[in-house]
C-alpha positions as CSV (number, residue, x, y, z in Angstrom):
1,X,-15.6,-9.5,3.1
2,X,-14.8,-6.4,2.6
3,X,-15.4,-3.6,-0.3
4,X,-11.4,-3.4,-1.1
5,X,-11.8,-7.4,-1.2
6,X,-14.9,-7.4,-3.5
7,X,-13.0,-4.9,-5.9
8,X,-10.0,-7.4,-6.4
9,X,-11.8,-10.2,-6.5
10,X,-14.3,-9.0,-9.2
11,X,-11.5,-7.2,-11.0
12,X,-9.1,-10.1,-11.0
13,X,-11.4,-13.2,-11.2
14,X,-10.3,-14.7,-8.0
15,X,-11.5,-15.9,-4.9
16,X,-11.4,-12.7,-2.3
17,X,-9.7,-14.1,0.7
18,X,-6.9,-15.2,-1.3
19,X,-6.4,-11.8,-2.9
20,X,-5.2,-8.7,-1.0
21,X,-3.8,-8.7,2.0
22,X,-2.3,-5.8,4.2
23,X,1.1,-6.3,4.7
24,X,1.8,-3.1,6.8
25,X,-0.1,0.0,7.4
26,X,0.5,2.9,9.3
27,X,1.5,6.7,10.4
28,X,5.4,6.2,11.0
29,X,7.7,4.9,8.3
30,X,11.4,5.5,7.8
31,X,10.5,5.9,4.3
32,X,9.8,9.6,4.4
33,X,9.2,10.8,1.0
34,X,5.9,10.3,-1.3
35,X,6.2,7.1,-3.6
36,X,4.3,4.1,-4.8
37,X,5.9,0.7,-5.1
38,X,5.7,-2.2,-7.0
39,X,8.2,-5.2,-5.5
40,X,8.3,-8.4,-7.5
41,X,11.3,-10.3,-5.6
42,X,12.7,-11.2,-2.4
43,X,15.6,-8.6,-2.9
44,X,13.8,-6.0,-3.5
45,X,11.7,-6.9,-0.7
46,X,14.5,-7.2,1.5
47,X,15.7,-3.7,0.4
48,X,12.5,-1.5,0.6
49,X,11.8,-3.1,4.1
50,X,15.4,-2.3,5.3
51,X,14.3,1.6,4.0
52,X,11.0,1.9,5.8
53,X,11.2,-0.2,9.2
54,X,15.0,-1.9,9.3
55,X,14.5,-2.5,13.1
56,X,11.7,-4.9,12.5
57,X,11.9,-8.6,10.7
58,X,9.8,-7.8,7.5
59,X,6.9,-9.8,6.9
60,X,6.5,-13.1,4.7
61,X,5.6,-12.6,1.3
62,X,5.9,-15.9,-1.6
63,X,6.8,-13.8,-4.9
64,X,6.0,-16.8,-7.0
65,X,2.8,-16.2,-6.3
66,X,1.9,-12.2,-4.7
67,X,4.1,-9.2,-5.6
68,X,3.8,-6.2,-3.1
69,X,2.2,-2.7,-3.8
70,X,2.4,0.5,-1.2
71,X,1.9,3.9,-1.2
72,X,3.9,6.4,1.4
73,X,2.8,9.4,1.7
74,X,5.8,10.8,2.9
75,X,6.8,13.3,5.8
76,X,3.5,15.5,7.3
77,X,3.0,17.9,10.0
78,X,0.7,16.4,12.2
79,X,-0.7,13.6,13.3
80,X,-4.2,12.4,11.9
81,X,-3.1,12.0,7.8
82,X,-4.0,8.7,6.7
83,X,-3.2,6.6,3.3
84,X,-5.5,3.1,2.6
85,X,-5.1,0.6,-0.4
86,X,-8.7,0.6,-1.3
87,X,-8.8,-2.2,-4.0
88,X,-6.5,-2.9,-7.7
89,X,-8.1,-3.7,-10.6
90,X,-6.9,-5.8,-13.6
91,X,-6.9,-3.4,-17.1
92,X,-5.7,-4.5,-20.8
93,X,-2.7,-2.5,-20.1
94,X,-1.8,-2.6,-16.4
95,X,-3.0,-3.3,-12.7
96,X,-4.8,-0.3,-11.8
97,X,-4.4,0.0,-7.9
98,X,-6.3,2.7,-6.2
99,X,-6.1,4.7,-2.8
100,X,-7.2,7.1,-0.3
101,X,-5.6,10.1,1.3
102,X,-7.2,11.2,4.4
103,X,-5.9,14.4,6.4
104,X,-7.5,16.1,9.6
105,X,-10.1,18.7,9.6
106,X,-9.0,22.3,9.1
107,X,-10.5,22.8,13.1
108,X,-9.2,19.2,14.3
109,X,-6.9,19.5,17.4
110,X,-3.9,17.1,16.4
111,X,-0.6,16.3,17.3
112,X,2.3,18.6,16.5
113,X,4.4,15.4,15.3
114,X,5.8,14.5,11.9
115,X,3.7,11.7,10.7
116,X,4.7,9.5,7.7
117,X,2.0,7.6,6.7
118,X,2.0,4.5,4.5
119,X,0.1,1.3,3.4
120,X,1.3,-2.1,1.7
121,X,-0.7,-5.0,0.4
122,X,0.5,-8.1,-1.2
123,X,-2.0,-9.1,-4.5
124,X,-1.8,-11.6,-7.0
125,X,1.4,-11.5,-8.9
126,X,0.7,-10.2,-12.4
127,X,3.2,-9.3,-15.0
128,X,2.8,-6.1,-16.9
129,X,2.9,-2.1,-15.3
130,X,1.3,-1.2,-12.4
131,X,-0.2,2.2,-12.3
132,X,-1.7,3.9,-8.5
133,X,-4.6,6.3,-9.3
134,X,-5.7,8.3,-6.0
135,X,-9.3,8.1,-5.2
136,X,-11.1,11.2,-3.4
């Protein structure tokens, strides 16, 4: 079990294999400015997955019972920039979800390629705001 389990399942009262799951992660989305999302529905879904990879079938997710969160960190200059869901956490007013930015060492050799990171997790569908707080 992981830590980013153990977070979600503490937080929401659940049992951690049934709680977040990564849906997609990467360095290359179509999707290339900085956002969070929040998709409760099939269409939506359908049209945020049509924005960031429209060449591939988008994954399976039952929005009865998950709604999907993601951050992209939009276009960067190299390669080794990284975004990770780390864990969301259940607050009186809103699902608090949190994340990581990494980003190569000032004296790290990289590629000289646009890079467009991104990560998204299905959790437990919850009613109510959603609200992404970067973790450093």
């Amino acid at each position: 079990m992981t830590a980013a389990a153990v977070l979600v399942s503490v937080a929401l009262g659940t049992q951690a294999a049934d709680l977040m799951r990564t849906i997609d992660k990467g360095t290359h989305s179509s999707v290339d400015d900085a956002r969070t999302v929040t998709v409760r529905s099939a269409d939506a879904w359908a049209k945020l997955w049509r924005a960031h990879a429209a060449d591939k079938a988008p994954p399976a997710v039952d929005f009865s019972k998950e709604m999907v969160v993601g951050v992209f960190l939009g276009s960067r200059p190299t390669a080794g920039y990284t975004v990770e869901i780390i864990g969301a956490q259940a607050e009186p007013d809103a699902l608090v979800v949190r994340y990581r930015v990494g980003s190569p060492d000032r004296d790290m050799m990289t590629a000289q390629v646009i890079t467009t990171p991104y990560h998204l997790v299905a959790v437990p569908r919850r009613a109510g705001e959603v609200s992404f707080e970067k973790i450093p």
